[in-house]
PLY file of the C-alpha trace (Angstrom):
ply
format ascii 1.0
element vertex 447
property float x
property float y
property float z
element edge 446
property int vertex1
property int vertex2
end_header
0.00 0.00 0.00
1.66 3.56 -1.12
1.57 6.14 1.22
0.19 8.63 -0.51
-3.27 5.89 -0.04
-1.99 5.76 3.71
-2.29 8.63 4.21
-5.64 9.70 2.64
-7.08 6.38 4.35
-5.97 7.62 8.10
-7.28 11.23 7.04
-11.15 9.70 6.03
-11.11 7.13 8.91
-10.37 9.95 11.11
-13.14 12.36 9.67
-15.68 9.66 9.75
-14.92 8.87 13.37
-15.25 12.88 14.10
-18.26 12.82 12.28
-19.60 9.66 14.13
-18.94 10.82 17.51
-20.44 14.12 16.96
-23.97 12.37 16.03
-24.47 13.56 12.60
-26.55 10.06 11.82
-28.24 9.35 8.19
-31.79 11.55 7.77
-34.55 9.94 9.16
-37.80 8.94 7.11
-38.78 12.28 7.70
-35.95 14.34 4.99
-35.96 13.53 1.31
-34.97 10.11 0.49
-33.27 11.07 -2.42
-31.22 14.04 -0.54
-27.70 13.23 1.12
-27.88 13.20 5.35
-25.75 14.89 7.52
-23.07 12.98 7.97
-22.99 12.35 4.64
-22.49 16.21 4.09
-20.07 16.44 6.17
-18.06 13.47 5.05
-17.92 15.46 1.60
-17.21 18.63 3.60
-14.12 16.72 5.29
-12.88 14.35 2.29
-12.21 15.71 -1.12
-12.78 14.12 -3.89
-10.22 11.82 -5.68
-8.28 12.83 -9.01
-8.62 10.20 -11.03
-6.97 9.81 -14.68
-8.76 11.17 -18.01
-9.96 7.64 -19.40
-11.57 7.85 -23.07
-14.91 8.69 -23.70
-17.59 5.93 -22.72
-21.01 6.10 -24.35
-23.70 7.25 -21.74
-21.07 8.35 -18.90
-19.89 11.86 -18.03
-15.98 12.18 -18.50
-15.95 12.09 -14.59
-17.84 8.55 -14.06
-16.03 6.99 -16.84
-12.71 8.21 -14.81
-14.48 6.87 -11.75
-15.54 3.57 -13.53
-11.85 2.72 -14.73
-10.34 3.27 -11.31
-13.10 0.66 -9.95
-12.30 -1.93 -11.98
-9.63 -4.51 -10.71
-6.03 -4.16 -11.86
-4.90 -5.87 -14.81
-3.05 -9.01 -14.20
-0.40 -7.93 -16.88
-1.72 -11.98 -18.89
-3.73 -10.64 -21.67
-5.41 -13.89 -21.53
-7.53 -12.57 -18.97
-7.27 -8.78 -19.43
-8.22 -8.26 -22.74
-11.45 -8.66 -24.77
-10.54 -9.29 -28.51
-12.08 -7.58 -31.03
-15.60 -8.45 -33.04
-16.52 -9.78 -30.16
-20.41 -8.64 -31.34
-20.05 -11.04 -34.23
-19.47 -14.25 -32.70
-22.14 -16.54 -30.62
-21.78 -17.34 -26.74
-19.63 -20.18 -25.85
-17.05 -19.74 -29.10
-13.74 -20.37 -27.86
-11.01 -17.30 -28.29
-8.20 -18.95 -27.26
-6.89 -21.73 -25.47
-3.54 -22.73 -23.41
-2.63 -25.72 -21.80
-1.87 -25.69 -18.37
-0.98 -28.87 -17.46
2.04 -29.17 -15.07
0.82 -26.16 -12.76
-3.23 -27.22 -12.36
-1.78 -30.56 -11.41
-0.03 -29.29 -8.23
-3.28 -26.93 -7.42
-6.03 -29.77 -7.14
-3.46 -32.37 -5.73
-4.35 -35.24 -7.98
-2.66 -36.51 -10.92
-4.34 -35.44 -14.07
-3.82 -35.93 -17.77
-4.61 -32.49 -18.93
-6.03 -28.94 -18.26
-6.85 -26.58 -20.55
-7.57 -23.00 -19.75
-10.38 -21.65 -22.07
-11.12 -18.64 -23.20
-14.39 -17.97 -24.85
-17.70 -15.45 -25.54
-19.86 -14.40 -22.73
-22.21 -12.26 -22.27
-22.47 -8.88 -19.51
-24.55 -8.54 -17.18
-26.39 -6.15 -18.62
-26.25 -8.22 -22.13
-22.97 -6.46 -23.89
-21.09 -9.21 -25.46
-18.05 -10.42 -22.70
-15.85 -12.90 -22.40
-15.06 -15.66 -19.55
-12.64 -18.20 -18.77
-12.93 -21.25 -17.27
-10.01 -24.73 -16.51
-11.35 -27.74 -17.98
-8.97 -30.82 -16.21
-9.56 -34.00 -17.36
-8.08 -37.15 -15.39
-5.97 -39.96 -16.02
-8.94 -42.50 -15.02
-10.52 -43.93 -18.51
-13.94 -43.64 -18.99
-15.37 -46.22 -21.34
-19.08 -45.10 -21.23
-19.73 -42.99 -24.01
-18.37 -39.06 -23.58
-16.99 -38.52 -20.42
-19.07 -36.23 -17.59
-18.10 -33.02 -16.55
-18.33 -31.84 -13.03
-18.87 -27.94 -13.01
-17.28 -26.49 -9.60
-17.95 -23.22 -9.23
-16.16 -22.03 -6.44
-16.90 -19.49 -4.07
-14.11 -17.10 -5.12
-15.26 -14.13 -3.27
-12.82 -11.53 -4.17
-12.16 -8.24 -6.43
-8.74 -9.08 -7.58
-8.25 -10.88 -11.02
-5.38 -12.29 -9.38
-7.60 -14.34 -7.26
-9.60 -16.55 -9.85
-9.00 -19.92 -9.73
-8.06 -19.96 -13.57
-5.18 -17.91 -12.90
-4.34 -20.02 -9.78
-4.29 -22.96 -12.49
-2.02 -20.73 -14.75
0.36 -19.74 -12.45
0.74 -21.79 -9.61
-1.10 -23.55 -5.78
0.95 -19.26 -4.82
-2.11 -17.47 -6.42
-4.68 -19.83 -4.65
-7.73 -17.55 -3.29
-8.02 -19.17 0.13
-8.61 -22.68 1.95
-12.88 -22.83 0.72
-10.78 -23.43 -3.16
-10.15 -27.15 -1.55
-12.52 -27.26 1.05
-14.46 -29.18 0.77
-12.32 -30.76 -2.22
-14.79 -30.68 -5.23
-12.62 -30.96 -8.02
-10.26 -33.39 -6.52
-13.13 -35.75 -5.48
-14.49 -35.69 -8.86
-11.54 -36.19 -11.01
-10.96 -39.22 -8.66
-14.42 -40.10 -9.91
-13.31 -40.12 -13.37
-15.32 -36.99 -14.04
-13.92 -34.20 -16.43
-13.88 -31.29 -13.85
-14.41 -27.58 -15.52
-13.51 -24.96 -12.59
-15.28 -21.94 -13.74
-13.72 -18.14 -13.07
-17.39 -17.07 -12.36
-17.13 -13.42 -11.44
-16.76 -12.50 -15.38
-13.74 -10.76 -16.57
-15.09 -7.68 -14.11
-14.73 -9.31 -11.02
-18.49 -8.89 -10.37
-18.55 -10.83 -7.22
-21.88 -12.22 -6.30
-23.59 -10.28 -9.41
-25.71 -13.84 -10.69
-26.41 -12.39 -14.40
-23.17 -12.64 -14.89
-21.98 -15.83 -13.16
-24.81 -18.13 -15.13
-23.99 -16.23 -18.57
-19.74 -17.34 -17.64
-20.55 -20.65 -16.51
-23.44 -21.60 -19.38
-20.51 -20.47 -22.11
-18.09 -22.55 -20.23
-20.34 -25.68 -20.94
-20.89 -24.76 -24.90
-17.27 -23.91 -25.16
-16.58 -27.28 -23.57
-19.21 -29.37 -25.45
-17.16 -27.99 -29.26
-14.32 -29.49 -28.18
-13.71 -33.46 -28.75
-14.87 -35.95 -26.50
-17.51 -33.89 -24.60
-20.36 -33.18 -27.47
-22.14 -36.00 -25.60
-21.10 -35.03 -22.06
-23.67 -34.98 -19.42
-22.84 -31.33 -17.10
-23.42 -31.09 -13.37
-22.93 -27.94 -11.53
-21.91 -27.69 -7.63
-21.28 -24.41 -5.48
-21.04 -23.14 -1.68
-21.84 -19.80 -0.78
-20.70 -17.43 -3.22
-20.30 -20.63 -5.26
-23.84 -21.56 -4.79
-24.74 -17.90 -6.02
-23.39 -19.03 -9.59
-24.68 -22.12 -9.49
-28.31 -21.03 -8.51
-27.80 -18.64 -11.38
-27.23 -20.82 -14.41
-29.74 -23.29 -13.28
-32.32 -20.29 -13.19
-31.47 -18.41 -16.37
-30.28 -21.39 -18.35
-33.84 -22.04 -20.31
-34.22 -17.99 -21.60
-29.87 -17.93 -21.80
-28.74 -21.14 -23.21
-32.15 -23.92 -23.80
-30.10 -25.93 -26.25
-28.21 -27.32 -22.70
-31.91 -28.53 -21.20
-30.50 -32.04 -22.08
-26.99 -31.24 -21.23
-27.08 -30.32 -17.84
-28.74 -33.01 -15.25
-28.69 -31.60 -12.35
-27.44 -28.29 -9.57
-26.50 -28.44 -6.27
-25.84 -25.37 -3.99
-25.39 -24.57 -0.37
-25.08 -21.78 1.87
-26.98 -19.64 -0.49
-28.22 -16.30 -0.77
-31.75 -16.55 -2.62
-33.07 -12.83 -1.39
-29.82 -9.74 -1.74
-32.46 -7.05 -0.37
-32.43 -9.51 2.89
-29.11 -10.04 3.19
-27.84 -6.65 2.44
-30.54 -5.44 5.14
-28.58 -8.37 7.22
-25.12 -7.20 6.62
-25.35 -3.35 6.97
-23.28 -2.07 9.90
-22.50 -5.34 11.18
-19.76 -7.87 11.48
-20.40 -8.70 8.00
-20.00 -4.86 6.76
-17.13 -5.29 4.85
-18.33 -8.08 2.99
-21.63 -5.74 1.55
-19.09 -2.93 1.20
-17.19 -5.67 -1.32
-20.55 -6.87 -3.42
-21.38 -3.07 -3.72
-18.06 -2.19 -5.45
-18.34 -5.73 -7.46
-21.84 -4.82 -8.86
-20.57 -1.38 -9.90
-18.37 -2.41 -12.26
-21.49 -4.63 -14.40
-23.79 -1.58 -12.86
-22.41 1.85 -13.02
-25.13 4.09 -12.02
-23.86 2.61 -8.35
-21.04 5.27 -9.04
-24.00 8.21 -8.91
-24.65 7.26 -5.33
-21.01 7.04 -4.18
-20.09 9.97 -2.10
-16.05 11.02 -1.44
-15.24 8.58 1.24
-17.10 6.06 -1.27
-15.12 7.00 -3.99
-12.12 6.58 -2.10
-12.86 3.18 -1.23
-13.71 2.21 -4.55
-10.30 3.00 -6.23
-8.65 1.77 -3.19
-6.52 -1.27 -3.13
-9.65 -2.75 -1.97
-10.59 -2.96 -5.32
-7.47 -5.91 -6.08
-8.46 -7.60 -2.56
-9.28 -11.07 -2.50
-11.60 -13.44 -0.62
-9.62 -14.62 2.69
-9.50 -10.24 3.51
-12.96 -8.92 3.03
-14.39 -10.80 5.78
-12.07 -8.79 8.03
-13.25 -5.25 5.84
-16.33 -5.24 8.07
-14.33 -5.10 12.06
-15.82 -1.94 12.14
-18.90 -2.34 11.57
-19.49 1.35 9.63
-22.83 0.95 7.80
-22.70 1.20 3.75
-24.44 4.97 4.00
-21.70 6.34 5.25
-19.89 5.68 1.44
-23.25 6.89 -0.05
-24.87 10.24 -1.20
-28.32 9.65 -0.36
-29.57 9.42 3.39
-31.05 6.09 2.54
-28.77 4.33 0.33
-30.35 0.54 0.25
-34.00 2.07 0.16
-32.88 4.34 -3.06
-34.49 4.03 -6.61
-30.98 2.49 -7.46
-30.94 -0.10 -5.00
-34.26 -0.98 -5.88
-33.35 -1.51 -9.40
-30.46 -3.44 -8.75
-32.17 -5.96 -6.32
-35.11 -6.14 -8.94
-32.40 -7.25 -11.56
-30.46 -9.58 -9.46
-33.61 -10.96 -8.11
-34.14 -14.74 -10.10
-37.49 -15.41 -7.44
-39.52 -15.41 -10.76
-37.59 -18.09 -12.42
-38.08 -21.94 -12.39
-35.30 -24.17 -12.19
-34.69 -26.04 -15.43
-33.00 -28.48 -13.95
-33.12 -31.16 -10.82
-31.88 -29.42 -7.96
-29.83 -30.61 -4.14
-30.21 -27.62 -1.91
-28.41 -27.59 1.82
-27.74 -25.19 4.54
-26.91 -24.77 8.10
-29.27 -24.51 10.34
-28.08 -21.83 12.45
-25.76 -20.01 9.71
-25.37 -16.43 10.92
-24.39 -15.10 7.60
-27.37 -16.32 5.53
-30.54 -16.99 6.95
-31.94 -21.06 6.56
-35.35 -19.82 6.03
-34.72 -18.36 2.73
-32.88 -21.37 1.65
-36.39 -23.68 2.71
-38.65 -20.97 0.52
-36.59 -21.58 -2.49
-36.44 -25.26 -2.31
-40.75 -25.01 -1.14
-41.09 -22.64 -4.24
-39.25 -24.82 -6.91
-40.98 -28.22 -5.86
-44.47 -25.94 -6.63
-43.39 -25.28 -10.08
-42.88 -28.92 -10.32
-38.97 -29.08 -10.48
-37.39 -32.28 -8.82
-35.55 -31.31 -5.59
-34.39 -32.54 -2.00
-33.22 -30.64 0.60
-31.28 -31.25 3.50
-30.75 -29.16 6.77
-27.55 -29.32 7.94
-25.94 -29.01 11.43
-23.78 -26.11 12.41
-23.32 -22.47 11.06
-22.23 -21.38 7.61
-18.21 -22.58 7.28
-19.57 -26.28 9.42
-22.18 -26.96 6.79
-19.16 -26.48 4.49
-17.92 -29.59 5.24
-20.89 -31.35 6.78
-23.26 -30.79 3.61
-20.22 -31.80 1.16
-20.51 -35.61 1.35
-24.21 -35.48 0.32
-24.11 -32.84 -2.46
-21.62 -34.72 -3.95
-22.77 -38.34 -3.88
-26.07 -36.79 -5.52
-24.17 -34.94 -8.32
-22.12 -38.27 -9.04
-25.40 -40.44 -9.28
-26.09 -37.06 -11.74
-23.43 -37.51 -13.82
-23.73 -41.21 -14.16
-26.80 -41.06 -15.54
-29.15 -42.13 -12.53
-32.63 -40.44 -12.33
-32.68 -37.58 -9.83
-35.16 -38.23 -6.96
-38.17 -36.12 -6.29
-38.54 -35.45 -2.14
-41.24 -32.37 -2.65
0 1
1 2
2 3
3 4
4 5
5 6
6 7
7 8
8 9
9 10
10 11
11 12
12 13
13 14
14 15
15 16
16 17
17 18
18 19
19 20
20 21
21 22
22 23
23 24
24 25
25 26
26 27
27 28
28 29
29 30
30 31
31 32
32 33
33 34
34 35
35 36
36 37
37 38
38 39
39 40
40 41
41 42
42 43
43 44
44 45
45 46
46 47
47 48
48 49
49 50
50 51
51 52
52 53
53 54
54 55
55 56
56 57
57 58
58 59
59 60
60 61
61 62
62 63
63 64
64 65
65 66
66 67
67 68
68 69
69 70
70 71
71 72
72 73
73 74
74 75
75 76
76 77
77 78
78 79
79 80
80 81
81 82
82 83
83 84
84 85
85 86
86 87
87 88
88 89
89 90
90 91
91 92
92 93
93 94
94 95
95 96
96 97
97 98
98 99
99 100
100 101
101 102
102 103
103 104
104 105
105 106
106 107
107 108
108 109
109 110
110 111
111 112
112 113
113 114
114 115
115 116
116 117
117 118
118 119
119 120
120 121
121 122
122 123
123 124
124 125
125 126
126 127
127 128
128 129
129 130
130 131
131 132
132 133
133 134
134 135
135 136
136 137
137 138
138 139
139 140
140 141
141 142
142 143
143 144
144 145
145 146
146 147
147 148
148 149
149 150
150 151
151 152
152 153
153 154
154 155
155 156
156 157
157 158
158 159
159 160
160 161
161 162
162 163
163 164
164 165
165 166
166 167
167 168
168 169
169 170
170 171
171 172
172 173
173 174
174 175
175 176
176 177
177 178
178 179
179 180
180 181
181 182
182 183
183 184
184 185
185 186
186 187
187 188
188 189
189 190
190 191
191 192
192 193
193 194
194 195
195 196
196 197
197 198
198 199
199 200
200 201
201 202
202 203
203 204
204 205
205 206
206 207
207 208
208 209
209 210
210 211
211 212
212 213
213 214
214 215
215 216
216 217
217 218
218 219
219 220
220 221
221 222
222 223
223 224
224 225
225 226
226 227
227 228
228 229
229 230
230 231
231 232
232 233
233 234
234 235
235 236
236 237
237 238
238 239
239 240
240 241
241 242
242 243
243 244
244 245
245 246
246 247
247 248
248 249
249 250
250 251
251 252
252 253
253 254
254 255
255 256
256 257
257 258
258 259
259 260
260 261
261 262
262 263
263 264
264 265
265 266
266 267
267 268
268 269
269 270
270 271
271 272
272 273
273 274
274 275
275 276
276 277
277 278
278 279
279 280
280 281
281 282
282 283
283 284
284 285
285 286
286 287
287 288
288 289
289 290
290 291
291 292
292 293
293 294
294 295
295 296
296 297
297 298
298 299
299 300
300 301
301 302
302 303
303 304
304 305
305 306
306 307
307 308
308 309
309 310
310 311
311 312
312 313
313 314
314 315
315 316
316 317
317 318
318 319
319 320
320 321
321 322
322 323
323 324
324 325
325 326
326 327
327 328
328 329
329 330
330 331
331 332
332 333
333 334
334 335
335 336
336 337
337 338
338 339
339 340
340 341
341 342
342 343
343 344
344 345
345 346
346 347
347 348
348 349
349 350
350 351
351 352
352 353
353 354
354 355
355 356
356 357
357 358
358 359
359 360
360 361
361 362
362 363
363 364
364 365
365 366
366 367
367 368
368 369
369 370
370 371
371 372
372 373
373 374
374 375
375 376
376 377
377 378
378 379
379 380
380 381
381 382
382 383
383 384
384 385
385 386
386 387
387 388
388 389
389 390
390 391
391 392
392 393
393 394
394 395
395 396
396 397
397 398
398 399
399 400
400 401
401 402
402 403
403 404
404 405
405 406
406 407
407 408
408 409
409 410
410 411
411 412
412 413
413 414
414 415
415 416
416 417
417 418
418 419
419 420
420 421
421 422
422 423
423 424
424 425
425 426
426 427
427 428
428 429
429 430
430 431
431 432
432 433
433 434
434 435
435 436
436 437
437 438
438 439
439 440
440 441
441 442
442 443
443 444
444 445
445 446
């Protein structure tokens, strides 16, 4: 950290402390909604702004939010692999593969298991917003025959958690176990387990080329394009797909198996089944849950992550926001933003409007992250802790309740402990049910 960002961070901590102590609290219902509080005021009073470089000009952005939007956005990771979007990307289809590399000899030390190949893909996606994008995604495939027809792939979508294109698990694969996110990338051990299986495993980079942590429209368009990138290549035309995901993991997963009959219905066939714990199925809720707490820093991260796929967050940002947003926050990954929220400062005081999750903004972003409305199009294996602090069980129960109405096959399975217990304790039974998945056996119905 350079200390010219030192020492701006000690001078904003310091004001917002002042400004805390003093009592100047966010309006009440009583001011205009749409009108900054007091603190807020005086935040802006106490903080200038930050100078950001010129950028060029972006259609439907002032000079100064494009300048703001650049200096959100993660730093490059200096592999144009994952930096850069190739040109005419408008003119090909979803899932066409840009480039390929083989990574053998370093994905083989990061899942631990001998493997006969991995290949790090490159290929068309789609925004959140629907711009064409690209993802990435590691597609490892073991040394264990498999006689019976194409060979299954096992989708793990890990909960990667992070702002940081350094901490994707497709550059871990590229560059070495060093660049590993945190311990939740092997535990439980998805893609090991599987490729002892004999499954293909395809470990998905999720977030989008963006880092849009926890933003779903973007995780099921990354993860649907994985699968048609990986059913062109030979071998895995056939391929049966199974997807699997904790937590932020589960977020992705829930997300392709909601969007994939109006996204990608040629892979109705494809994919047999979804399972996904610790999940967040309601981000009003949670964000409600998070504000001001323990888990303050981790809201503070999702808000800067769905900036960068949904800019008019930027119009809201006050100073101190701003700040924050072009910090070195913006490069952090997973195993650090848990420890962002110590403090416990609520998200208003980065805001310019007294009531920042209550805003016409907020409202629009939770209405397009919000996948209530869809139906599952495929079987589904739902589990959760029943006494997770972070994400409450009940909403878990009302999704799995909800998809057995629109007649989707689904179990469900309450499991012991909090959040990082049902981790491990949910992993033996999510997994035996995506094998039995991927081997072809019909999915059972408990609803």
């Amino acid at each position: 950290m350079n200390e010219r960002w030192s020492f701006r961070a000690l001078m904003v901590t310091a004001a917002t402390a002042c400004l805390l102590a003093a009592g100047q609290h966010p309006a009440g219902a009583e001011e205009d909604p749409g009108a900054p509080s007091g603190l807020q005021q005086g935040i802006d009073s106490a903080v200038p702004a930050p100078v950001l470089p010129p950028v060029p000009a972006v259609d439907g952005l002032t000079p100064d939010q494009a300048a703001l939007l650049a200096a959100v956005h993660s730093p490059p990771t200096g592999d144009p692999f994952f930096d850069a979007a190739p040109p005419g990307l408008a003119g090909l289809n979803p899932g066409d593969i840009l480039e390929q590399r083989d990574v053998t000899a370093t994905a083989a030390f990061v899942v631990g298991v001998p493997i006969a190949r991995a290949t790090l893909l490159k290929y068309r996606s789609t925004s959140a917003t629907g711009a064409p994008s690209f993802g990435t995604a590691t597609l490892i495939v073991p040394l264990t025959p498999w006689t019976a027809g194409d060979r299954p792939v096992l989708v793990d979508n890990q909960p990667i958690n992070s702002l940081g294109s350094k901490c994707t698990p497709g550059y871990a694969m590229a560059y070495g176990p060093a660049f590993k996110n945190f311990a939740t990338d092997s535990i439980p051990p998805t893609a090991p387990w599987g490729l002892n299986q004999g499954f293909a495993v395809l470990v998905t980079d999720h977030e989008g080329p963006n880092m849009a942590y926890a933003e779903p429209n973007v995780a099921a368009h990354v993860i649907l394009d994985g699968i048609r990138a990986v059913r062109s290549t030979p071998g895995f035309g056939a391929s049966r797909f199974a997807l699997g995901g904790y937590s932020g993991g589960a977020i992705a997963s829930h997300g392709a198996a909601m969007l994939l009959g109006e996204y990608a219905p040629e892979l109705r066939e494809a994919v047999v089944g979804a399972a996904m714990g610790g999940l967040v199925t309601d981000n009003r809720v949670i964000a409600d849950r998070f504000n001001g707490n323990f888990a303050s820093g981790v809201l503070l991260a999702v808000v800067l992550a769905y900036s960068r796929e949904h800019p008019e967050i930027l119009d809201r940002m006050n100073h101190l926001g701003a700040w924050a947003a072009t910090s070195p926050l913006n490069a952090v990954c997973g195993q650090a933003i848990g420890f962002l929220g110590a403090v416990g400062i609520p998200i208003d005081v980065a805001a310019n409007v007294a009531d920042s999750l209550d805003s016409a903004v907020a409202d629009e972003i939770f209405a397009r992250t919000d996948l209530s409305d869809r139906t599952s199009q495929v079987p589904l294996y739902i589990y959760h802790g029943a006494h997770d602090l972070w994400i409450p069980f009940e909403g878990a129960r009302e999704l799995y309740e909800r998809q057995c109405a629109r007649g989707v096959d689904a179990v469900f399975r309450s499991e012991p402990g909090e959040h990082i217990v049902a981790l491990a304790s949910g992993f033996p039974g999510a997994a035996g049910w995506l094998g039995a998945r991927l081997r072809g056996e019909p999915a059972p119905n408990e609803c």
